[in-house]
C-alpha positions as CSV (number, residue, x, y, z in Angstrom):
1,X,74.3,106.0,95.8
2,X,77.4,106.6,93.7
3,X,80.1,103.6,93.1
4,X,82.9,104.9,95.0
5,X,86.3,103.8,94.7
6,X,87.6,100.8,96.9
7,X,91.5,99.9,97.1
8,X,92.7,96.4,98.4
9,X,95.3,94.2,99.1
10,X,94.4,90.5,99.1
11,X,96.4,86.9,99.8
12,X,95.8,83.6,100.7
13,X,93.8,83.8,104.4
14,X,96.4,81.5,105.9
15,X,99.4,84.1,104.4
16,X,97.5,87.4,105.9
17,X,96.5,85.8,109.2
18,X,100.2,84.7,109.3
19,X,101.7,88.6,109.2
20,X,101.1,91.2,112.1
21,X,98.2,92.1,110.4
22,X,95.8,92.3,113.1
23,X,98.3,94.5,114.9
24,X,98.6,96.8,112.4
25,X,95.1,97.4,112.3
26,X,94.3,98.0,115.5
27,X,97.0,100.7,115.4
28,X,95.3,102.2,112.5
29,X,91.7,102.0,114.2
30,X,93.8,103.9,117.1
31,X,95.2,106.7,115.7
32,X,91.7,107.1,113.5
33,X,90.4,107.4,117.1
34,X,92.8,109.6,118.7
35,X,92.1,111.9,115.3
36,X,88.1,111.6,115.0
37,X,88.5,109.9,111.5
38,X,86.2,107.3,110.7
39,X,87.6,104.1,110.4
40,X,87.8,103.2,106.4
41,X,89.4,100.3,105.7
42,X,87.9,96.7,106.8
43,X,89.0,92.9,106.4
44,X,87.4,90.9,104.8
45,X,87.7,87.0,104.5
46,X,86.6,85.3,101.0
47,X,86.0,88.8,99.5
48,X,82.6,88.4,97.1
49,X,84.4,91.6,95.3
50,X,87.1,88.9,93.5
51,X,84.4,87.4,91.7
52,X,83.7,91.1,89.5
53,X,84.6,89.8,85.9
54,X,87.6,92.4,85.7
55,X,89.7,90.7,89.0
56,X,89.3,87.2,87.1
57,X,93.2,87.3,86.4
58,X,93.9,88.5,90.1
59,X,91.4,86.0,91.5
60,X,93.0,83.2,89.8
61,X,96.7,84.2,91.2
62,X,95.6,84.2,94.4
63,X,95.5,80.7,96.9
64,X,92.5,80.1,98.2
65,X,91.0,80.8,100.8
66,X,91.8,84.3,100.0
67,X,91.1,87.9,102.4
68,X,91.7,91.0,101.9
69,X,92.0,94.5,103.4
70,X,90.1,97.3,101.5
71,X,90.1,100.7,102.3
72,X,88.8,103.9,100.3
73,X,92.0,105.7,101.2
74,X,94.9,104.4,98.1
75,X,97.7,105.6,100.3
76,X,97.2,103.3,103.3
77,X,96.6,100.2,100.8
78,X,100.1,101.3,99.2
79,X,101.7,101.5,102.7
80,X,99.7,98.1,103.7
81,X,101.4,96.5,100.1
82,X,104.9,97.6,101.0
83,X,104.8,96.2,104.6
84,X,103.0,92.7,104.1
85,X,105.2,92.2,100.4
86,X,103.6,89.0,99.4
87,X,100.2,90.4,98.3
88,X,97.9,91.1,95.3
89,X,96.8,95.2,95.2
90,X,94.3,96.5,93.3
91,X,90.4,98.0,92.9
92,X,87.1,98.1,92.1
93,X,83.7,100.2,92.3
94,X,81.0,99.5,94.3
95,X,78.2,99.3,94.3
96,X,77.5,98.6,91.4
97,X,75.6,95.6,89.6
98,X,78.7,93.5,89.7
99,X,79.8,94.0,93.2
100,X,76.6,95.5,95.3
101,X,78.6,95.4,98.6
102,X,82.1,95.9,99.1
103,X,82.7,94.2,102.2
104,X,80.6,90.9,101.5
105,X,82.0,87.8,101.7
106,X,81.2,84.8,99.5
């Protein structure tokens, strides 16, 4: 299988669990249903992805216990940025030998 690209936003746990998050992605999973688009994006608390060596700097700004949202579509992580504010953004490739499963958790 090919590394496909991954985007993310990630935060401290507490911070995301803190925000309407779960609200806002349950609309998401909604309107993916109502259109017959499969849902891409998934959260994902203590993200094993943080620990590829080129997040270190990102891992390190970032409080522990940290999640994230990731999501193979760059647009809805942009939108996701913009609307929680106080969150790192980024990406990575997976799989790969540094980061065999996107959605793992450590």
């Amino acid at each position: 299988m090919d590394p496909q690209t991954y985007y993310f936003v990630a935060a401290s746990q507490a911070f995301l669990e803190s925000e309407p998050l779960q609200e806002v992605l349950e609309e998401r999973t909604r309107h993916y249903q109502e259109h017959n688009r499969p849902v891409d994006f998934y959260y994902v608390p203590q993200p094993a992805f943080l620990r590829d060596p080129s997040l270190r700097d990102l891992e390190k700004r970032l409080h522990p216990p940290v999640a994230a949202v990731i999501s193979t579509d760059a647009s809805f992580i942009r939108w996701l940025s913009i609307r929680l504010t106080f969150v790192e953004m980024g990406q990575f490739q997976a799989p790969t030998a540094a980061v065999p499963d996107p959605v793992a958790s450590v």
